[in-house]
C-alpha positions in Angstrom: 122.6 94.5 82.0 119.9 92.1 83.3 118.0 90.0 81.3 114.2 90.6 80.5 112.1 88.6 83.2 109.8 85.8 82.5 106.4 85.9 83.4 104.7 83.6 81.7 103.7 81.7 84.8 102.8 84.6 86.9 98.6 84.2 86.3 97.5 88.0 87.3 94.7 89.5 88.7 92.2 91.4 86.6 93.4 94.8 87.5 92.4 98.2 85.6 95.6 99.8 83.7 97.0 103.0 84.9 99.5 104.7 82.8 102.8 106.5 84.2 104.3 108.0 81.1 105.7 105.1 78.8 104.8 102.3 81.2 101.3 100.3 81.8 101.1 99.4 84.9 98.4 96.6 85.9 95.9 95.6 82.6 97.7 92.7 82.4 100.9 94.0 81.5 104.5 93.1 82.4 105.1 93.5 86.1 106.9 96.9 85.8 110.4 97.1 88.4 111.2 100.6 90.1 114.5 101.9 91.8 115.1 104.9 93.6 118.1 107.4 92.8 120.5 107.1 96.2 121.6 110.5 95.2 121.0 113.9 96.7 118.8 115.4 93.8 120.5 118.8 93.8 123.5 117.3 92.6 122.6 117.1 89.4 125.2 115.7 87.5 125.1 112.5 90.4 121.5 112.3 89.8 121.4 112.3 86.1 124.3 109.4 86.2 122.5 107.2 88.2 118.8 107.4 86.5 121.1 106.3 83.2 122.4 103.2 85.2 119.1 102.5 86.9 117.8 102.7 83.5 120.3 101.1 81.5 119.6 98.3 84.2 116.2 97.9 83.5 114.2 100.1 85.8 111.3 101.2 84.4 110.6 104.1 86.8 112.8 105.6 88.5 112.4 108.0 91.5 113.3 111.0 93.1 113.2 113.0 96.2 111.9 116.4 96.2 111.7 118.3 99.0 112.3 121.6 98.5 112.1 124.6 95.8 115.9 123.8 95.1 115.2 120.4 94.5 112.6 121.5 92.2 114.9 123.8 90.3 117.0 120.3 90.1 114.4 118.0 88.7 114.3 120.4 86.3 117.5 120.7 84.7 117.8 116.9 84.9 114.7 116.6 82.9 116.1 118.8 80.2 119.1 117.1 80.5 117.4 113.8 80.0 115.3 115.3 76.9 119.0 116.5 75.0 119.8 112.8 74.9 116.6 111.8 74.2 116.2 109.2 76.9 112.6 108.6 77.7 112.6 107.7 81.3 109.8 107.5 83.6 110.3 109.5 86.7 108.2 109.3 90.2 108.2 112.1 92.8 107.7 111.4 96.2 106.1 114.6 97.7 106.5 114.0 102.0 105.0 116.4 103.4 105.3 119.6 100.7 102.6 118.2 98.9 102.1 121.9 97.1 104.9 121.0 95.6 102.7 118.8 93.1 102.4 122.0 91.2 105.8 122.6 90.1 107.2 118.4 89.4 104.1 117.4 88.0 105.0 119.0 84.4 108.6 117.2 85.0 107.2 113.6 85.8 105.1 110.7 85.0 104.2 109.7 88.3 103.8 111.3 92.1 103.9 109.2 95.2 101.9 110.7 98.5 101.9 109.1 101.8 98.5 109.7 103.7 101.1 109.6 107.1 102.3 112.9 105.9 99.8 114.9 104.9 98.7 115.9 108.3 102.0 117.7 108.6 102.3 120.7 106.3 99.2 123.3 106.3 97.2 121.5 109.1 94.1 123.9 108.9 94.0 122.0 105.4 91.8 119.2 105.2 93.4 116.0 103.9 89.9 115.5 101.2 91.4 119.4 99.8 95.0 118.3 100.0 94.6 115.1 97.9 92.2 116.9 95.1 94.9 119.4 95.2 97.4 116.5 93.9 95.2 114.9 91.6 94.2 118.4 90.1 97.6 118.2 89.3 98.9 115.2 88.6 95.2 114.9 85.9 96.0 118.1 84.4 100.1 116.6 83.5 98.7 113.4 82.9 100.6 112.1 85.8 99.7 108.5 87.3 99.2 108.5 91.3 100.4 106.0 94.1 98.6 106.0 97.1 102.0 105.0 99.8 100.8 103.8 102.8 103.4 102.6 105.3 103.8 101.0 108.3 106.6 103.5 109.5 104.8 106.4 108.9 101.0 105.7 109.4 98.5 108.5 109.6 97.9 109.1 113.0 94.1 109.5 112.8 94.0 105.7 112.0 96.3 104.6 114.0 95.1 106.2 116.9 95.8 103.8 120.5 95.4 100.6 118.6 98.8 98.4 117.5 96.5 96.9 114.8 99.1 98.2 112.3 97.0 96.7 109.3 93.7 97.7 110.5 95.1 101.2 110.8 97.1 100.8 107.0 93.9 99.4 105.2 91.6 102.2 107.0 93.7 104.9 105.7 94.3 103.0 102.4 90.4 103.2 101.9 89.5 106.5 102.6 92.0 107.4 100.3 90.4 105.2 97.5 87.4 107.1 98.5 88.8 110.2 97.6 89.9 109.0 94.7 86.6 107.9 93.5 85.0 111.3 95.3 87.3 112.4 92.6 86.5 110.6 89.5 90.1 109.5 89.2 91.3 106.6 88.6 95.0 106.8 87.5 96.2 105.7 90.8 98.1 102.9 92.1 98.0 102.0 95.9 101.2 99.9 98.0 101.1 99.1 101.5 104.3 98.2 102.9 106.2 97.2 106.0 109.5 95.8 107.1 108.0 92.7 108.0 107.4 90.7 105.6 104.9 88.5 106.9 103.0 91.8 107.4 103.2 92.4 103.6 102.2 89.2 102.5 99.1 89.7 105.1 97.5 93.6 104.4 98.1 93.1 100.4 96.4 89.9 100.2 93.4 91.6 102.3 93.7 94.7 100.5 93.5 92.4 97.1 90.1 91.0 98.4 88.9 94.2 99.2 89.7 96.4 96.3 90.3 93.8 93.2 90.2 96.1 90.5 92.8 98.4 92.3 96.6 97.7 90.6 99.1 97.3 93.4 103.2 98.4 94.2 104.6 95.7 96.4 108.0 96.2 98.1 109.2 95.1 102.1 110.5 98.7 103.3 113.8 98.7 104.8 114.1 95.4 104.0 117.7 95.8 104.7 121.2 94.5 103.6 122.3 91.7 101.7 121.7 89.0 101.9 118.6 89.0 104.1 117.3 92.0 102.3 116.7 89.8 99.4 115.5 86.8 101.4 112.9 89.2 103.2 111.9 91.1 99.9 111.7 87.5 97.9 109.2 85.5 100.9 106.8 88.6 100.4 107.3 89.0 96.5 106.9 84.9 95.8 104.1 84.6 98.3 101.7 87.0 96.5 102.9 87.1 93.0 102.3 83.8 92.9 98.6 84.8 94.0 98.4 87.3 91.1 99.3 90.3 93.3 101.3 92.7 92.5 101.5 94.7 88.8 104.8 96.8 89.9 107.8 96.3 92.1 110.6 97.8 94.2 113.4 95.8 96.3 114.3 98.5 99.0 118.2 97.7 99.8 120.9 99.2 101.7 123.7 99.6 99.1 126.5 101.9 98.5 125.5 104.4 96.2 127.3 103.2 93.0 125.5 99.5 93.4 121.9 100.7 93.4 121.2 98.9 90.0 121.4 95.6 92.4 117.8 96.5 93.3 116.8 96.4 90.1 118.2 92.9 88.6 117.2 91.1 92.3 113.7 92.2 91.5 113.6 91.0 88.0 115.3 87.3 89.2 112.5 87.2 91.9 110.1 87.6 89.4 111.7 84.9 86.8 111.9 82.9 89.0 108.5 83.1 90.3 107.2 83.1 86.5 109.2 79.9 85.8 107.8 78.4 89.1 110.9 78.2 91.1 110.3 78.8 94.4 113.6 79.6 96.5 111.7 80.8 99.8 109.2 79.6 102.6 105.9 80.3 103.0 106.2 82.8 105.9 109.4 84.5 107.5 110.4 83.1 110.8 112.3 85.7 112.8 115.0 83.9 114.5 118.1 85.7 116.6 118.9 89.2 115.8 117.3 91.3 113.2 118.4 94.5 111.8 116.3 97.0 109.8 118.3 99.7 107.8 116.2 101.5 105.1 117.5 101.5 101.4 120.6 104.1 100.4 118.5 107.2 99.1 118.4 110.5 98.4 116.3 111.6 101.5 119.3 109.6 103.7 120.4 112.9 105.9 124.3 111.6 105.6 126.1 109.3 103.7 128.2 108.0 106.2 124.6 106.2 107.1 125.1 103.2 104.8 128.8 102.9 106.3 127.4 103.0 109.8 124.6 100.4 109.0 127.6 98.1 108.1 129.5 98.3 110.8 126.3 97.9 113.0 125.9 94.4 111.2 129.5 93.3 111.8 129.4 94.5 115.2 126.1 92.8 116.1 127.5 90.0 115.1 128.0 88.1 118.3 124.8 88.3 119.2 122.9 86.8 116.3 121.6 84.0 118.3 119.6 86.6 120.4 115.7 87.7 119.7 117.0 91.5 119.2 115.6 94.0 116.6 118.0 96.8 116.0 116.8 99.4 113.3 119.3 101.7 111.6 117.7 104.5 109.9 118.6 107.0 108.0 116.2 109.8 107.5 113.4 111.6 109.3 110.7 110.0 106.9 110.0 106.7 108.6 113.2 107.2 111.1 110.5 107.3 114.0 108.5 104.8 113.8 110.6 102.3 112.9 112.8 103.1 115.6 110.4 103.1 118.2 109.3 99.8 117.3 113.0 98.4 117.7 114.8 97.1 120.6 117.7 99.8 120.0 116.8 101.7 117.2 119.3 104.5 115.3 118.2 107.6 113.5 120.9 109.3 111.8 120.5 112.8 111.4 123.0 114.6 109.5 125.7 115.4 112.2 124.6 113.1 114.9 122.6 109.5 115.3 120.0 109.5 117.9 119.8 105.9 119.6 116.7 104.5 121.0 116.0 101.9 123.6 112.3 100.6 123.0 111.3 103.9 121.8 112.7 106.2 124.7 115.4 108.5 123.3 118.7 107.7 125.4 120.4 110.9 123.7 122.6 112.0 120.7 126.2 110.6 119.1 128.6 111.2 117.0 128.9 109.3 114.3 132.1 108.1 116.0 130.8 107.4 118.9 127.9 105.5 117.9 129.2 102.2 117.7 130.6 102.2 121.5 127.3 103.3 122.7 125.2 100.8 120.6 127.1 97.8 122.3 126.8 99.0 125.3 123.0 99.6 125.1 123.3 95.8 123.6 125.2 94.1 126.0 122.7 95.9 128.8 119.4 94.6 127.1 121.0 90.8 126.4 121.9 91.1 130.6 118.9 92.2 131.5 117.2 89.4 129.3 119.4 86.9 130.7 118.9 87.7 134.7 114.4 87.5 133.6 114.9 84.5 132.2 117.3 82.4 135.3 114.8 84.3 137.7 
């Protein structure tokens, strides 16, 4: 089990407190550290067995994907399951698009997550203003803390509209959903804005910290990736703007086998040690150099299993090139699949029978999971050519 983090040199910003069941979250308390179960949440006994190691890790909330009725019917036998051995764990639901699902988990949890990218999708006569009071109605009745999720993958596409100003779109959406919240009178709400990059992370939450001081802030690099750069990209972002008083809770987003997602967990609470004890391990912005590959963390919205293999092998294969400029993003659901993989070089979306492969956002078709690999150096070995013959022109 990890050790309790220090943070007695971490000097924090003057946030309000929101509350998410047992945990305090901003109001000056401990930075609070969140992990996600890697497990299909209908599989309940999985499920259940990984929120006790998350927990008996150190993860002071812990979520889970629901996305159906069924998984609803889950959550709730693993909250009753929880209750008979009187563990008191802090749970988070991340809604997607089936935000009417608020109804059902809210008794079940202490916090919901929405991303303002998805609420355009389900019920689009619905106005976004009625879908968000919908939530809170909600999540105020159960007592249930809010995090506004706004990501660079999945951006609303109102505010995104023609422009590539990711952050200007992110911190547009991210205020009209403050807005709404104070339209609301709520105020039990926590807001993260993340992307893969960490150098945009370190940029929008140290704009958005200006511009909304009072609101308590969930930091985390999204996809960040495999080890060991996953770490290095999650830790340049994390030291940057903790050490700036930003941030009041956590998650390191990893690709990991199922059984090792507890490793999110105890890198987040070293990162924040050692930024409380002032050691600084990182630099002050992340250089991109030679080939970079995105691959979101193992979780339960991942569409096949065989996606954290596959991300693997993509690493060891790519390995010959790591001296080229090349962005290759493995992804492994439909969530922030897209976007991510139309911003890549090659890009892979992994369904759960096939991987669709990108090449600068057009689709070049759909593989096998075995023939995947062939195909993906190929495409590789075409764009390093073609890179090659610009640059002797």
């Amino acid at each position: 089990m990890s050790k309790p983090q220090v943070q007695s040199a971490i000097e924090r910003r003057h946030t309000r407190a929101v509350r998410a069941g047992g945990v305090i979250i901003g109001g000056g308390a401990p930075i609070a550290v969140q992990s996600m179960c890697a497990t299909r949440t209908q599989d309940t006994e999985s499920t259940l067995k990984q929120i006790l190691l998350l927990k008996k890790h150190g993860a002071d909330i812990i979520r889970v994907a629901v996305d159906s009725k069924r998984d609803v019917e889950a959550l709730k036998e693993i909250r009753s399951r929880l209750d008979s051995l009187e563990q008191e764990v802090n749970l988070v639901v991340d809604l997607q698009e089936s935000y009417r699902l608020v109804e059902a988990v809210a008794p079940l949890v202490q916090k919901i997550r929405y991303n303002p990218g998805h609420l355009h999708h389900h019920e689009k006569s619905v106005a976004v203003a009625e879908k968000v009071s919908f939530i809170v109605r909600h999540a105020e009745r159960h007592g249930c803390a809010v995090r506004i999720g706004v990501n660079f993958g999945s951006l609303d596409p109102e505010k995104k509209g023609g422009t590539d100003d990711r952050l200007t779109a992110a911190l547009a959406s991210a205020d009209e959903h403050i807005a709404l919240m104070e339209g609301l009178e709520f105020e039990n709400f926590v807001v993260s804005l993340k992307s893969s990059d960490p150098n945009d992370v370190i940029d929008i939450n140290t704009l958005f910290a200006e511009r909304h001081p009072e609101v308590p802030v969930h930091l985390g690099v999204t996809e960040a990736g495999m080890l060991p750069m996953g770490e290095i990209k999650t830790r340049i972002a994390f030291e940057n703007l903790l050490a700036r008083g930003i941030g009041d809770t956590v998650r390191v987003s990893l690709t990991l086998p199922f059984a090792e997602k507890y490793e999110e967990i105890v890198i987040a609470k070293r990162i924040i040690a050692d930024v409380g004890n002032g050691r600084f391990r990182s630099v002050p912005r992340f250089i991109q150099e030679g080939l970079n590959i995105i691959s979101c963390p193992s979780c339960s919205r991942v569409e096949n299993e065989a996606f954290v293999e596959l991300a693997a092998k993509v690493k060891e294969m790519a390995s010959y090139a790591s001296g080229e400029n090349i962005t290759i993003a493995v992804m492994g659901c439909r969530v922030n699949g897209p976007g991510e993989t139309d911003d890549a070089d090659l890009g892979l979306w992994c369904a759960p029978r096939h991987v669709n492969l990108k090449r600068k956002g057009e689709l070049l078709g759909a593989f096998s999971y075995e023939e995947i690999l062939p195909k993906l150096r190929q495409e590789l070995d075409s764009l390093i050519s073609s890179r090659t013959e610009r640059q002797s022109a």
